[in-house]
C-alpha positions as CSV (number, residue, x, y, z in Angstrom):
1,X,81.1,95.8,104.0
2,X,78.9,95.6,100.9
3,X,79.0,98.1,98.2
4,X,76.1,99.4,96.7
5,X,75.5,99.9,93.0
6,X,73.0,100.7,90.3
7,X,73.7,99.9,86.6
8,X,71.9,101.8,83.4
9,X,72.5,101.8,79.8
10,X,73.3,104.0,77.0
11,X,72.5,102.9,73.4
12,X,75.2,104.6,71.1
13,X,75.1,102.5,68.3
14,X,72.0,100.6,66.1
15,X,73.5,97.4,68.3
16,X,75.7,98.5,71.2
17,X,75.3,99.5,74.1
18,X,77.5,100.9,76.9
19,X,76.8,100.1,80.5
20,X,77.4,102.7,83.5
21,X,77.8,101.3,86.9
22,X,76.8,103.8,89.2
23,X,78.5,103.6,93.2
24,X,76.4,104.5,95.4
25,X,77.1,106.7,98.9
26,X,80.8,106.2,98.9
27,X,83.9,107.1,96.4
28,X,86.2,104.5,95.2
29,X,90.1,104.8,94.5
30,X,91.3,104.3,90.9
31,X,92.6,100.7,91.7
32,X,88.8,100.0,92.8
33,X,87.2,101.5,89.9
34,X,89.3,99.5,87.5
35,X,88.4,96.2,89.5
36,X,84.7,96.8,89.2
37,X,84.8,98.0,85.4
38,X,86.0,94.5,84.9
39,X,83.8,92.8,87.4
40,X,81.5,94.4,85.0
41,X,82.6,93.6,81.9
42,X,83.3,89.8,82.8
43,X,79.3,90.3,83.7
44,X,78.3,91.5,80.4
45,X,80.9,89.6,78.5
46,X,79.4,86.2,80.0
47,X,76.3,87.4,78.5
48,X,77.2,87.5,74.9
49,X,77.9,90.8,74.5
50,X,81.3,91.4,72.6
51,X,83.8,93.9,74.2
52,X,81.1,96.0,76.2
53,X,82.2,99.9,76.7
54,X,81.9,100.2,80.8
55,X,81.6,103.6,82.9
56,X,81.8,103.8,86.4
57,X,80.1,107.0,88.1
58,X,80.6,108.0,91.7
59,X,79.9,111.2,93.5
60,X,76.4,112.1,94.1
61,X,76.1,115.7,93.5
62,X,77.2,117.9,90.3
63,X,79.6,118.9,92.3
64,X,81.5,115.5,93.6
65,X,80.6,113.6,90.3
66,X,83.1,112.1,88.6
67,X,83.0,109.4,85.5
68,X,85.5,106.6,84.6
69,X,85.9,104.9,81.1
70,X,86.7,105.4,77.4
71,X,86.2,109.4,76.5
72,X,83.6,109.0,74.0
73,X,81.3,106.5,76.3
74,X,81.7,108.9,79.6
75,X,80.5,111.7,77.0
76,X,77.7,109.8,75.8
77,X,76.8,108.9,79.7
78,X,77.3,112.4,80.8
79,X,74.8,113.7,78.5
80,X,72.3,110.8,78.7
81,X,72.4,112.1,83.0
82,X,72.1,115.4,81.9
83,X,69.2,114.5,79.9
84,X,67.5,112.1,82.6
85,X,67.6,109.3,80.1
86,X,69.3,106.2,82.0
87,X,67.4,104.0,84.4
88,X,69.2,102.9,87.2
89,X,68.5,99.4,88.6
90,X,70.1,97.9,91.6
91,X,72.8,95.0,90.4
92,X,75.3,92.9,93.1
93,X,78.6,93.2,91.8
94,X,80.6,91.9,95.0
């Protein structure tokens, strides 16, 4: 089966960035999540980007949503969520 995912961004520094993968309708187990924050990174790595800050978000209400990553990014994503400023765009991880 085929995952679904959206990815946005979050500038936290003049030149970095951190990306947030978002899965979409299903939740993922802890050995998962840590296979598509690489997946990820690998992605933006290949890129140019130099050791890229991932977060992975699943759950789709307040209530069932849950962030994976580095305290500071998954703050920084949670408010930029909050604040309705991330775009999500489809991306194909699998």
């Amino acid at each position: 089966m085929k995952r679904s995912y959206v990815h946005g961004t979050v500038r936290h520094a003049p030149k970095g960035m951190i990306h947030a993968v978002r899965v979409k309708e299903e939740l993922l187990g802890l050995d998962e999540i840590d296979q598509l924050a690489a997946r990820m990174r690998e992605r933006i790595e290949a890129r140019g980007e130099v050791t890229p800050e991932i977060v992975v978000v699943q759950g789709d209400r307040k209530e069932t949503l849950a962030l994976f990553g580095a305290p500071y990014a998954v703050n920084l994503v949670r408010a930029a969520m909050f604040n309705a400023a991330i775009r999500w765009t489809p991306i194909e991880l699998d």
